[in-house]
Structures are given as C-alpha cells and as structure tokens.
GUROVO-468347 format. One line per 8 residues: number of its first residue (from 1); their letters; for each residue x, y, z of N, C-alpha, C, O. Coordinates in steps of 0.05 Angstrom, whole numbers, always signed. Atoms other than C-alpha are relative to their C-alpha. Layout:
% GUROVO-468347
NUM) a) X Y Z X Y Z X Y Z X Y Z | ...
% end
This chain:
% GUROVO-468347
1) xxxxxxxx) +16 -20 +14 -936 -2579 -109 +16 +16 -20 +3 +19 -41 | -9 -8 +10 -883 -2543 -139 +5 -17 -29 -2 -9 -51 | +1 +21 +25 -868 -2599 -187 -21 +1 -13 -22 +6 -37 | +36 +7 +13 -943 -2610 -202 +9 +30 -25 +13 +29 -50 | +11 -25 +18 -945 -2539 -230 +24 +5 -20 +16 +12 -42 | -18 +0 +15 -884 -2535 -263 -2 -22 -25 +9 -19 -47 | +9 +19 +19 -909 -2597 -301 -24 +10 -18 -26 +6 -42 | +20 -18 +14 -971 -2554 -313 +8 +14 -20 -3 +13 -43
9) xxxxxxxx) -8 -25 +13 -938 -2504 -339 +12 -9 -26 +3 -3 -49 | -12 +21 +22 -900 -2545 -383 -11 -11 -25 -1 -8 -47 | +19 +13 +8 -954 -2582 -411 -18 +27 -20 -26 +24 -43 | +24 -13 +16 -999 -2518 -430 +16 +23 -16 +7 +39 -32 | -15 -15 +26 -938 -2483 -462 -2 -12 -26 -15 +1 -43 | +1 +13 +20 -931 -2529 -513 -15 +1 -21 -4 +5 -43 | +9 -14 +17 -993 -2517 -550 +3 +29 -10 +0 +36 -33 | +4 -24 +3 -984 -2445 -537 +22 +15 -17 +20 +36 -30
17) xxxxxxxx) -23 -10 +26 -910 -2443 -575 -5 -17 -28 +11 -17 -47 | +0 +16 +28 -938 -2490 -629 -13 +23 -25 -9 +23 -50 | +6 -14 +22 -974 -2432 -656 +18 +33 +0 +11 +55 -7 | -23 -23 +10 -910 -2386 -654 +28 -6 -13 +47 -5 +2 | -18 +10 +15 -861 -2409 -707 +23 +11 +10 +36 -9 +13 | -24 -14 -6 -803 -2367 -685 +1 +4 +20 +5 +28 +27 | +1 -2 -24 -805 -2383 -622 +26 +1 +5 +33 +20 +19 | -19 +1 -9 -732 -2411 -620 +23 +22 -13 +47 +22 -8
25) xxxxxxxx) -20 -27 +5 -700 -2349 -651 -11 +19 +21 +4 +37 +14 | +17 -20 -8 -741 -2300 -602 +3 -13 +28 -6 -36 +33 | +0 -2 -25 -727 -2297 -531 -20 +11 +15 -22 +1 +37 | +12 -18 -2 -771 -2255 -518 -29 -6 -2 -47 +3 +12 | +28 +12 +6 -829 -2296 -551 -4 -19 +22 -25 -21 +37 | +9 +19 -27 -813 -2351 -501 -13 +7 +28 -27 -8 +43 | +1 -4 -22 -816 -2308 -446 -33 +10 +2 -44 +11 +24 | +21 -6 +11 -882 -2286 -473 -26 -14 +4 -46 -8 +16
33) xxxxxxxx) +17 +25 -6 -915 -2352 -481 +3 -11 +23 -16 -26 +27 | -7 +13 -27 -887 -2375 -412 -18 +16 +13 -33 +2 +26 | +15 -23 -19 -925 -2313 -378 -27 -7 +0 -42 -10 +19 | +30 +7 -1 -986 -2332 -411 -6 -26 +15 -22 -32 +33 | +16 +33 -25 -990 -2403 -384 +1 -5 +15 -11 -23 +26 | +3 -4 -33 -971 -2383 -325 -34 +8 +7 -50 -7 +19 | +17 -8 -5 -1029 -2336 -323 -30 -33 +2 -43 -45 +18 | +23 +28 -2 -1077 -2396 -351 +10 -17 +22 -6 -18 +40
41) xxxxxxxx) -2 +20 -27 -1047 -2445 -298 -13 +10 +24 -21 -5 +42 | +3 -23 -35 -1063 -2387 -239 -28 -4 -8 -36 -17 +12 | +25 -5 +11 -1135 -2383 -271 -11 -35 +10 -27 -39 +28 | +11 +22 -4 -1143 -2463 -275 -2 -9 +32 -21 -19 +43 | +14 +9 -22 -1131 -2473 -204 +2 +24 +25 +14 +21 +46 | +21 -9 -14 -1163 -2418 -174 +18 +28 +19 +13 +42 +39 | -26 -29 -19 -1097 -2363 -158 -25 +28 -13 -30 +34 -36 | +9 -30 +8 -1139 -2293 -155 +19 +17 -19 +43 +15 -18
49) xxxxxxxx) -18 -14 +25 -1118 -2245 -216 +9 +23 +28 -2 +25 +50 | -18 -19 -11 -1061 -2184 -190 -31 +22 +20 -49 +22 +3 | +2 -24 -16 -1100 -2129 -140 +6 +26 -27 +27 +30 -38 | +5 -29 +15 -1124 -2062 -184 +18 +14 +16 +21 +6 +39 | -17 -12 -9 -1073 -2013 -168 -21 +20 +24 -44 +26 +18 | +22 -10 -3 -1102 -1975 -115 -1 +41 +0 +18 +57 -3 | +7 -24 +4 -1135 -1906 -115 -3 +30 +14 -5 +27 +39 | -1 -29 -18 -1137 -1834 -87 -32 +3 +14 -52 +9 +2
57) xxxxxxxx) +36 -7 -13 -1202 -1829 -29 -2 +22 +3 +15 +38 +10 | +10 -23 -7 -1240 -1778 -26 -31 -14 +6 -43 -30 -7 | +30 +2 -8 -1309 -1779 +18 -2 +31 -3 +16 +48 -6 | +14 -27 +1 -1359 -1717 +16 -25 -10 +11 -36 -32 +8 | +29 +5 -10 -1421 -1705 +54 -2 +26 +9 +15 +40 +20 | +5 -26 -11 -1458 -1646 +63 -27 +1 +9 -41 -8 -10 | +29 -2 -26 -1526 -1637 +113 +0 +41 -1 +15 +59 -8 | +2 -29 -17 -1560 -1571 +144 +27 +2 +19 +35 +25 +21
65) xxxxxxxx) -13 +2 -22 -1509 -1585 +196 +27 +11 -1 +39 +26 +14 | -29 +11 -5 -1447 -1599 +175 +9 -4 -37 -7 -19 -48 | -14 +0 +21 -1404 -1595 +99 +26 -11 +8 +44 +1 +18 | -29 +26 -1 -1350 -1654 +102 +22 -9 -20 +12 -13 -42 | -17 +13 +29 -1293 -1678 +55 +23 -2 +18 +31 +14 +35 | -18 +10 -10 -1242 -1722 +74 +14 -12 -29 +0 -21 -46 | -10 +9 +23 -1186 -1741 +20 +30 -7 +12 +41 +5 +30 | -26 +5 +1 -1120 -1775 +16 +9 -12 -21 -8 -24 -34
73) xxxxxxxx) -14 +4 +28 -1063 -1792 -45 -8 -33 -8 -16 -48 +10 | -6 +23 +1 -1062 -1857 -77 +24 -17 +10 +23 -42 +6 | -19 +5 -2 -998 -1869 -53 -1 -9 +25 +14 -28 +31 | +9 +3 -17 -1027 -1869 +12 -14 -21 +4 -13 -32 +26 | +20 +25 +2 -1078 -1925 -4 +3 -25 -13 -16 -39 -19 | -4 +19 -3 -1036 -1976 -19 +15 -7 +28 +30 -26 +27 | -13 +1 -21 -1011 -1970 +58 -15 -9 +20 -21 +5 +39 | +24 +6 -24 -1057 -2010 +101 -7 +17 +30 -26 +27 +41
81) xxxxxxxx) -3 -11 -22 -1030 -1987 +158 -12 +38 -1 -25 +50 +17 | +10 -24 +6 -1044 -1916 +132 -32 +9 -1 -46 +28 +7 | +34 -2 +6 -1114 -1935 +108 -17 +5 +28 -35 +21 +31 | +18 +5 -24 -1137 -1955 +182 -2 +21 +14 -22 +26 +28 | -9 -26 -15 -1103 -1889 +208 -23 +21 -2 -35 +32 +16 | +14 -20 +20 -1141 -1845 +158 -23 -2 +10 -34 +18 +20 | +28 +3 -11 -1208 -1880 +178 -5 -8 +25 -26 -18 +32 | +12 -19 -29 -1205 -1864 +246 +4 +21 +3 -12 +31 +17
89) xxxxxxxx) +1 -32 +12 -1183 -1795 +228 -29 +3 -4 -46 +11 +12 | +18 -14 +7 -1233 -1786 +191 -29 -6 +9 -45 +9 -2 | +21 +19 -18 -1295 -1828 +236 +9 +28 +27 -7 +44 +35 | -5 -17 -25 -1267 -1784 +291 -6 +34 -3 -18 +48 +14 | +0 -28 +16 -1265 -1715 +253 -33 +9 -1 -46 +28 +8 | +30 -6 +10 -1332 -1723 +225 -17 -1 +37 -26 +19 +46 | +17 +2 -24 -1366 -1749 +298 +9 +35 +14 -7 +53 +19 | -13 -28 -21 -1325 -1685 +336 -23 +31 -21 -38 +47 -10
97) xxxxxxxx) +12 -17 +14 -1355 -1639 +278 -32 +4 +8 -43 +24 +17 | +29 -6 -1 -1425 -1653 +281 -12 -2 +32 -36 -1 +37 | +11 +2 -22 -1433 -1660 +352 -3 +36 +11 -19 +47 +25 | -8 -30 -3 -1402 -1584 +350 -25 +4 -7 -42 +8 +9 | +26 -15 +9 -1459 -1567 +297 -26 +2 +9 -42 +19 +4 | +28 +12 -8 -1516 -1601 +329 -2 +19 +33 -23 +25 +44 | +2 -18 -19 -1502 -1561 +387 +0 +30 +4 -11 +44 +21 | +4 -30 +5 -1489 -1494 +361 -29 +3 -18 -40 +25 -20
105) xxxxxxxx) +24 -4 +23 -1550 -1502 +313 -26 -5 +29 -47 +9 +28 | +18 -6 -27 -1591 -1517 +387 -8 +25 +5 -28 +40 +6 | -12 -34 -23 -1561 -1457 +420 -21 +23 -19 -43 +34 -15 | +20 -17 +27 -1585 -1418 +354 -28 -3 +8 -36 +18 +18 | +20 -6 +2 -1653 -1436 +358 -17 +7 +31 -39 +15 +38 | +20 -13 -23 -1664 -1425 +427 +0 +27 +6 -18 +38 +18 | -12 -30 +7 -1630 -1357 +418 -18 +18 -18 -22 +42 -13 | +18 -13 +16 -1675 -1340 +363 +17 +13 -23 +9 +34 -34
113) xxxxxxxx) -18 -20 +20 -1615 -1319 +315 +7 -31 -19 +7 -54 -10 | -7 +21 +16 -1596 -1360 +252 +18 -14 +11 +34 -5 +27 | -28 +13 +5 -1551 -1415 +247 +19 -7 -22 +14 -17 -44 | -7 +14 +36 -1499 -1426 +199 +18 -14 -4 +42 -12 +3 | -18 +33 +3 -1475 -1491 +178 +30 +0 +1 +45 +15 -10 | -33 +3 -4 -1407 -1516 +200 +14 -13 -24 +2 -27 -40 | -21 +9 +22 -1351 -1533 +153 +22 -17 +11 +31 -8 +33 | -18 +12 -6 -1297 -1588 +160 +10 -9 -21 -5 -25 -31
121) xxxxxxxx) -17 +22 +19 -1244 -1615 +104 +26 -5 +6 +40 +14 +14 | -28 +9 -8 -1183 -1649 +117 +10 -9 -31 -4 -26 -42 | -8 +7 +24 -1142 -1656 +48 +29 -10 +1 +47 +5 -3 | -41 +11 +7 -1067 -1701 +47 +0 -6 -33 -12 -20 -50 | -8 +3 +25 -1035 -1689 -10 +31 -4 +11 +39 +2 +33 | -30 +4 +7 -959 -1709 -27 +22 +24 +2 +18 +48 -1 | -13 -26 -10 -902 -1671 -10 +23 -9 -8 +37 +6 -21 | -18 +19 +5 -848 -1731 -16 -6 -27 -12 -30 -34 -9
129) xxxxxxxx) +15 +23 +11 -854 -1797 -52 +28 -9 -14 +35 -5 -38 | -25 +13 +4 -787 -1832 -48 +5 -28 -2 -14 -44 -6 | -1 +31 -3 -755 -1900 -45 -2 -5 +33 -10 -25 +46 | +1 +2 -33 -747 -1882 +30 -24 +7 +15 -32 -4 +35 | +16 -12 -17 -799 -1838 +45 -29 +1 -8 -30 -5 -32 | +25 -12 +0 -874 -1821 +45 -5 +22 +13 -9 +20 +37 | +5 -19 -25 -886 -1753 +70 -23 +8 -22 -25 +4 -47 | +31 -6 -2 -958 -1725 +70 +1 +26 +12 +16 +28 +31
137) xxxxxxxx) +11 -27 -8 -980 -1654 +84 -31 -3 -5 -42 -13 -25 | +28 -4 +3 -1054 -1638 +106 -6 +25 +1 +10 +40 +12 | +10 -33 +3 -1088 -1574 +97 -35 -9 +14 -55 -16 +1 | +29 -8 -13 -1150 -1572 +150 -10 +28 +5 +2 +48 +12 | +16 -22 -1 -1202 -1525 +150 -24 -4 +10 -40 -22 +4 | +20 -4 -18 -1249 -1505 +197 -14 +20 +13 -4 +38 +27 | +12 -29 +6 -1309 -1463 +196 -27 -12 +26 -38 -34 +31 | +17 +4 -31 -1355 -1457 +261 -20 +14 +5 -30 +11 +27
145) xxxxxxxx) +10 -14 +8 -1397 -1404 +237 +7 +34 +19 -7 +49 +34 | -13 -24 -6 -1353 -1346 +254 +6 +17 -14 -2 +11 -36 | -15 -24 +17 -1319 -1280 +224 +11 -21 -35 +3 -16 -58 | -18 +13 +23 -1275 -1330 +174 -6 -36 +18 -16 -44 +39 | -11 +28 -11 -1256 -1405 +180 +27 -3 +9 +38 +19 +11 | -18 +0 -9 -1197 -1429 +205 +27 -15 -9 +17 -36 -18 | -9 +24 +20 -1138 -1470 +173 +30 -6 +12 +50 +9 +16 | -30 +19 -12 -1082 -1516 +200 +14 -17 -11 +6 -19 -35
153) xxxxxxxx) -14 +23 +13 -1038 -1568 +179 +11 -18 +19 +13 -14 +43 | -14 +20 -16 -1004 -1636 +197 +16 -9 -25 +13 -4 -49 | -14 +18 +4 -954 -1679 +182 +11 -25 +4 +19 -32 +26 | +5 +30 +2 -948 -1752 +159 +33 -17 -9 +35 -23 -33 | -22 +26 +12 -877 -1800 +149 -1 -13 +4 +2 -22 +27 | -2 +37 +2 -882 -1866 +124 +34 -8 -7 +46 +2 -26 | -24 +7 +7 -815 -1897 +125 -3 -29 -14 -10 -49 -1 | -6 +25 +20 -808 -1952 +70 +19 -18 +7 +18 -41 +1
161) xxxxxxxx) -18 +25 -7 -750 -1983 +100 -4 -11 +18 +7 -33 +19 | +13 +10 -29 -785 -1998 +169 -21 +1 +4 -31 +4 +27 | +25 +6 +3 -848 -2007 +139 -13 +18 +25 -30 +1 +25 | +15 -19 -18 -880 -1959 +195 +2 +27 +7 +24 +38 +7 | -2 -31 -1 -896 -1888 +210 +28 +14 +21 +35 +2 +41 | -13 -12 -10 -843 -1842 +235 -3 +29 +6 -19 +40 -9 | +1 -24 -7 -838 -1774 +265 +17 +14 -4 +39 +6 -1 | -22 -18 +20 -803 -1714 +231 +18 +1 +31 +41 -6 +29
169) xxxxxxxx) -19 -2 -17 -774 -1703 +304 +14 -14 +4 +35 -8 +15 | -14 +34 -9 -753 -1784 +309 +18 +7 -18 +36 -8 -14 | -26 +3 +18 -703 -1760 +250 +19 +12 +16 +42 +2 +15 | -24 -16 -8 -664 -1707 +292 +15 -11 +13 +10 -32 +25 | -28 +12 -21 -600 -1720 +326 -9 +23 +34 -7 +13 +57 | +12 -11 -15 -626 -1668 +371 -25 +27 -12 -21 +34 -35 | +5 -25 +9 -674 -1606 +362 +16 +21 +3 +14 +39 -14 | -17 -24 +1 -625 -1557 +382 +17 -3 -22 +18 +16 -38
177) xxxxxxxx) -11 +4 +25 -582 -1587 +332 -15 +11 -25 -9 +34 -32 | +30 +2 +21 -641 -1589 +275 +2 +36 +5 +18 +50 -7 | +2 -33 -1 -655 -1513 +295 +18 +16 -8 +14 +35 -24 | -29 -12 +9 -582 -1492 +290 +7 +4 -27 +17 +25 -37 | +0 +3 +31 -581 -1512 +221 -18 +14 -19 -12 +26 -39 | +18 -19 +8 -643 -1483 +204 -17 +24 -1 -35 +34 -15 | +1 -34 -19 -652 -1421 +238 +6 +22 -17 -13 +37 -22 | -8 -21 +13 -615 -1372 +197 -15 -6 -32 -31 +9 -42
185) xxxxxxxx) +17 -1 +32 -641 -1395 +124 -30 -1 +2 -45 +10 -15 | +34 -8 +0 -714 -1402 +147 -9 +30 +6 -31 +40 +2 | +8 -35 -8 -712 -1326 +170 -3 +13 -22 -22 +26 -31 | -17 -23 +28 -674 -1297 +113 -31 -14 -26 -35 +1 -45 | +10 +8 +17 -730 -1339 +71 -31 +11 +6 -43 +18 -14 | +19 -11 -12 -794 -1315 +110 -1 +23 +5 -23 +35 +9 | -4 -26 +3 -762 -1249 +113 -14 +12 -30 -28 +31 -36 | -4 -4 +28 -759 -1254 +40 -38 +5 -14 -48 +23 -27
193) xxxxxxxx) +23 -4 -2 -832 -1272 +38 -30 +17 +7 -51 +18 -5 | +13 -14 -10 -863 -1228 +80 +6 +31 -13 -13 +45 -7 | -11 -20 +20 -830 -1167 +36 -24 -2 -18 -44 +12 -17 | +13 +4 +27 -863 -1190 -24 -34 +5 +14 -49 +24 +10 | +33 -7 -9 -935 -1202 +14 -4 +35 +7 -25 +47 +0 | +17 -25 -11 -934 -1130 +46 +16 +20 -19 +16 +42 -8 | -23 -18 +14 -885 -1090 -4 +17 +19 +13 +16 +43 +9 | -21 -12 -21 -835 -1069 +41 +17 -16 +11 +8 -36 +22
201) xxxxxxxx) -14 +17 -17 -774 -1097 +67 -11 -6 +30 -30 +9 +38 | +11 -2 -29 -784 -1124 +144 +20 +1 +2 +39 -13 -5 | -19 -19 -34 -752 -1075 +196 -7 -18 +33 -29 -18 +45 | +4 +8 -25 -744 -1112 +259 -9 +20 +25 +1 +43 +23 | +9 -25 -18 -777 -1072 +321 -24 -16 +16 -47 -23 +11 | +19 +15 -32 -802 -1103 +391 -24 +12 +5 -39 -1 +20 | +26 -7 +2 -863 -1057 +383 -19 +1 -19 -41 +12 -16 | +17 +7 +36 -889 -1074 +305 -2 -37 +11 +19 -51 +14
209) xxxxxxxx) +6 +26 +8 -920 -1146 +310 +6 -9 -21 +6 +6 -40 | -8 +16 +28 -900 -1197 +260 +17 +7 -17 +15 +3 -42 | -19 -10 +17 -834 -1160 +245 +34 -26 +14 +55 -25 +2 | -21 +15 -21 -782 -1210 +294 -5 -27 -15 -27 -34 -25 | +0 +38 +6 -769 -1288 +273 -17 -13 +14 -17 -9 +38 | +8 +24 -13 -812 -1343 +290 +14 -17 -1 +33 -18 -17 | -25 +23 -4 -781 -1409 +316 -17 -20 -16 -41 -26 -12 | +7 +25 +24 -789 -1461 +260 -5 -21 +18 -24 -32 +8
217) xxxxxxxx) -1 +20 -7 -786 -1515 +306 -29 -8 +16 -36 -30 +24 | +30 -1 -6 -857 -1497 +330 -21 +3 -20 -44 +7 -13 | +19 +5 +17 -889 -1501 +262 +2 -32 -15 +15 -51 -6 | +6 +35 +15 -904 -1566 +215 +25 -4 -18 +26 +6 -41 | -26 +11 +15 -837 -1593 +190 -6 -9 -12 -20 -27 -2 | +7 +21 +10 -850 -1627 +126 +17 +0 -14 +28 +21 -23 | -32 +12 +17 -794 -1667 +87 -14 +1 -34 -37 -5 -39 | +16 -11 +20 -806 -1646 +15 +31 -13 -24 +54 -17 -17
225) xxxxxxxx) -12 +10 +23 -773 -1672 -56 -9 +10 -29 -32 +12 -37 | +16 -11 +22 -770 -1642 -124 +14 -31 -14 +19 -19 -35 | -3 +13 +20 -746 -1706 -162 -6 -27 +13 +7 -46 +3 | +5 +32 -13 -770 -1769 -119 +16 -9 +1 +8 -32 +5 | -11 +17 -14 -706 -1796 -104 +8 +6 +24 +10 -16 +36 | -6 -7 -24 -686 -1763 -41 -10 +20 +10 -16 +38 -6 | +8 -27 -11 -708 -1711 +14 +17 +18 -8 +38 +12 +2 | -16 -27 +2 -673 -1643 -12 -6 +19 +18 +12 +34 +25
233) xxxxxxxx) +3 -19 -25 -708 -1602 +41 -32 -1 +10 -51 -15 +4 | +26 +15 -19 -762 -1591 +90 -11 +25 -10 +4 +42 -18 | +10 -31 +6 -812 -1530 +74 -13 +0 +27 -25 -21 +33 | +10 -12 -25 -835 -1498 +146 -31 +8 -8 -32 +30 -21 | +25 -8 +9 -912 -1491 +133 -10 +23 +45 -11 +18 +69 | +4 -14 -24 -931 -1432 +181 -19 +18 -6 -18 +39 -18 | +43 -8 +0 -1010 -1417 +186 +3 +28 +5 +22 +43 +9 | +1 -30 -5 -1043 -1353 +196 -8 +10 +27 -27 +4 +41
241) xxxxxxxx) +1 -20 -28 -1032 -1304 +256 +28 -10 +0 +40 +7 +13 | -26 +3 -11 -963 -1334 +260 +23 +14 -6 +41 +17 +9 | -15 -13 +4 -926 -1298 +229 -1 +17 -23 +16 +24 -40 | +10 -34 +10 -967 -1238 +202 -35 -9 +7 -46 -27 +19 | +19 +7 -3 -1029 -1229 +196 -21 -15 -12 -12 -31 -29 | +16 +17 +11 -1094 -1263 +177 -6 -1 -21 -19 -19 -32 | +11 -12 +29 -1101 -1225 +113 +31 -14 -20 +31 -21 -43 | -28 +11 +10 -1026 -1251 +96 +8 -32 -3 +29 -43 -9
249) xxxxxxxx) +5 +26 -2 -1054 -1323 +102 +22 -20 +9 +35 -16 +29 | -24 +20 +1 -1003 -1388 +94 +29 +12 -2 +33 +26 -21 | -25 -2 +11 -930 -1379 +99 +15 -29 -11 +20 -47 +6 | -21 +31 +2 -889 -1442 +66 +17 +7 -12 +17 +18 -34 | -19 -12 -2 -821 -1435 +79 +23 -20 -1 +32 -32 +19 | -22 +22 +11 -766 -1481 +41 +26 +3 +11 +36 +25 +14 | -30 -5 -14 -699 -1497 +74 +6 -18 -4 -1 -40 +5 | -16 +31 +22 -653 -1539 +26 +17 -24 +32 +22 -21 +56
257) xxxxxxxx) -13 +12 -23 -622 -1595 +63 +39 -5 -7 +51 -24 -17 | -27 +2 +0 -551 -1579 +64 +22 -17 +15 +11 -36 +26 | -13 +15 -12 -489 -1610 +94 -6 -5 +28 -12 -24 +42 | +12 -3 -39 -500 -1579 +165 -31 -14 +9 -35 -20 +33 | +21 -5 -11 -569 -1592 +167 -6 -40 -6 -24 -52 +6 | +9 +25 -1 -568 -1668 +144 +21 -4 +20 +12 -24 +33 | -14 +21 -24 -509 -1687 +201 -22 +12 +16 -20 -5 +34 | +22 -9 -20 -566 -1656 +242 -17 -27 -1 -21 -39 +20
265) xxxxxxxx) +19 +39 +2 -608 -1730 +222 +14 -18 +10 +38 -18 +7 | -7 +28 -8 -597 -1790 +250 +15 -12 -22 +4 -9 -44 | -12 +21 +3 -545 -1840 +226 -18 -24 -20 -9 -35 -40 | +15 +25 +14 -600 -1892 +200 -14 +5 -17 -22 -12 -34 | +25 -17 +24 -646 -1841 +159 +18 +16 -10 +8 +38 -16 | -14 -22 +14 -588 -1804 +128 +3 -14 -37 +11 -5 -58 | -4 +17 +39 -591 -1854 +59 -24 +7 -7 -32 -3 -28 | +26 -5 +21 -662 -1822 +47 +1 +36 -2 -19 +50 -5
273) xxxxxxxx) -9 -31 +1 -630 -1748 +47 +22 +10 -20 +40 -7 -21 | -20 -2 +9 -585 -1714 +1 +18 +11 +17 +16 +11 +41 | -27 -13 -22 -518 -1679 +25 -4 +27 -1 +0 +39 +21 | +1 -20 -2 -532 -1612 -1 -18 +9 -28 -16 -4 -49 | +12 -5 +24 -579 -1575 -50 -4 +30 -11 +2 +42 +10 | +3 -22 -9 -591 -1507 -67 -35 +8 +6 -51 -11 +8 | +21 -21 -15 -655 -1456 -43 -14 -12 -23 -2 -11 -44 | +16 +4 +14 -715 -1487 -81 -15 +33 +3 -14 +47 +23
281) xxxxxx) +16 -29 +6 -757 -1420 -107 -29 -18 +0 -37 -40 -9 | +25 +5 -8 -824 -1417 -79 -18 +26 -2 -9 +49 +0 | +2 -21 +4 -878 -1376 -90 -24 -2 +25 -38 -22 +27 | +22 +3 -23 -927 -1354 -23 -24 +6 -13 -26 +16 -35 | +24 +8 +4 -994 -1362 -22 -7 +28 +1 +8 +44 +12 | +13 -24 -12 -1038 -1302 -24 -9 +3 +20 -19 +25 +27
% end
C-alpha cells in the first residue's frame, strides 16, 4: 500500500509541477505541489479531510423552574476524556437542580406563597494552558430562591504528559510540606487584600471575625500561568464567608512558585514548574 500511493503521488504531481515553471529553483514550490497531491490522493481514495479545530461549549436553558448554563474552554474540547467528564457534570447538575426546583415550586404552591425560579451555572474557564499542563477553574453559582445565591469553585488538571487528569494534591511531596511554603506569602497577600476591600489595615484579635489567617490548604488550589510556558504560581481562590464577609465576596490569592515551594512538588511534575518568580499583582473582586 505504501508503494501504491507513493506511485500515486508521483504520478498526480507531475501534471501539477508542469504548470509551475520554477519549480526546480523553488523549494518551497515543490513542497507546495507535493502537499497538494497529497491532499488530491487523500480525496481520491476516500482519507476524510483534517477535523475542524474544536470549539468552546456552552449549553443554556431556561424554564419556570430552573435557569441553566453550562460552559467550558476550547482547550478543553479537544480532550475527549474531558468532554465525557463535562457531560456527566453537566447531565448530573442539571437532573440534581430541577428535581430541587420541582420540589420547592410544590412546597410553594401548597403553602400558598410564591415561588421563585432556581438558578444553576457552572462556567470553566482557563487558568493554565501549558505544554504540561491544563488547569481549569470553575465559578458555580447557585440560587435556591433565598436571601442571595451562592458561589463556589473547583478545580481541573489535565496533565499532557500522562495524557490523564491529575490532582493539584497528587503534585505535593507532602501537604505539610506544600503549606510550609505557602503559608506565610498567602497571608501577607490576603492580608493585603482584605485592607484594600474594608480600608483599614487587618488587626489580628480572637474576638473580631475574619481578622486571623485561613489555611490555604482548605480552599481551591489552582496552578495558574501568565505566559503559557510554565506554572509560575497557584492563586488560592477563597469564596465568601471564608474569609470575610459576604459583602467582601471572592478572595483570589496569588502565591508565586518559588524555589521552596516547587521542591515542595514531586520529582516527575517539577519540568512543568518554574524555579522561582516574583508576586504576580492582582486585583480582588468587589
């Protein structure tokens, strides 16, 4: 077979450099005309043309019931394995949602008090997008017809070199390690934060809520990149009530990945990390 087509190929160049005179000065031309009769050979016996690059999903659906939106990157949707993930995520999300609404919208009418429609979106957007890595941050939100809605996050690593998902914890050498390293600059950086949101430095004091450190290692670790070739640091995404109040919304809280804090990684994931970077500037959410 290989022969056959290579004879093909051969054969349907020929016309195709007859009508380019300067073919044998031009490298470039040959490689040109060779491509095309490739293409015509793939066409004559029956090779499907390249796969459309693929695209960023987004579903939406909205009912009395229930307001839906499910989205993820393109980067994400060339990852099969990702794709299948996503659509039981989101098959699962949606069923859990409306079974909620269909039951509070009961309750409602036997109650005799309005109901008002539930809210669900799950949004992954990009965070990292390396030679090594895929990391994904989600922003869910969820509204139940209460005071406010509610809003959480997750976190997604695709490892490129082992073609399959990984867990930001599966990088540490330990957590105590991992913590050690990141402990003192996520404070001083959340400190820094929380200043700016309420205008006042924060005074530590065992009887003022939301003035003492939270432990990073209990919010959403996500591996983060400003130039796509390597992780430079992880930003601590830390929701609301955690560490102020509700009116003080999102905290996301950057912590470069320095020397200490990459021997904190494993041995096998340390070629998708740099060695040291400085404090990316961030600005908090309102």
């Amino acid at each position: 077979m290989r022969g056959g087509r290579s004879a093909w190929l051969a054969a349907a160049a020929i016309p195709l450099a007859a009508c380019s005179p300067q073919q044998e000065d031009a490298p470039a031309g040959n490689a040109a005309v060779n491509a095309a009769a490739s293409r015509y050979i793939d066409k004559m016996i029956g090779k499907p043309p390249p796969a459309p690059p693929a695209k960023a999903f987004r579903q939406e659906d909205k009912t009395d019931l229930l307001e839906f939106a499910y989205s993820y990157p393109a980067q994400a949707a060339v990852i099969p394995t990702l794709v299948a993930k996503f659509a039981r995520q989101m098959e699962s999300a949606k069923d859990g949602a409306l079974k909620m609404a269909r039951e509070d919208s009961a309750s409602a009418k036997k109650s005799g008090y309005p109901f008002r429609p539930h809210s669900l979106s799950v949004e992954w957007t990009v965070a990292a997008d390396t030679p090594r890595f895929l990391s994904l941050q989600s922003e869910n939100y969820t509204y139940t017809g209460g005071a406010h809605g509610m809003t959480g996050y997750e976190v997604l690593l695709w490892d490129r070199a082992r073609d399959r998902e990984a867990s930001v914890k599966a990088l540490m050498t330990s957590e105590q390690a991992f913590k050690a390293a990141i402990a003192k600059p996520f404070c001083a950086e959340l400190d820094k934060q929380r200043a700016e949101k309420r205008g006042a430095p924060v005074v530590r004091s065992g009887n003022v809520d939301f003035t003492a450190c939270i432990d990073p290692m209990e919010q959403v670790l996500v591996p983060t990149s400003k130039d796509g070739k390597l992780i430079d640091s992880f930003t601590v995404v830390v929701g609301p009530y955690s560490a102020g109040p509700y009116a003080e919304g999102t905290y996301e809280v950057p912590v470069p990945v320095t020397a200490a804090l990459r021997k904190a990684i494993k041995t096998e994931y340390q070629d998708g990390f740099v060695s040291s970077s400085p404090l990316p500037h961030s600005s908090p959410r309102p």
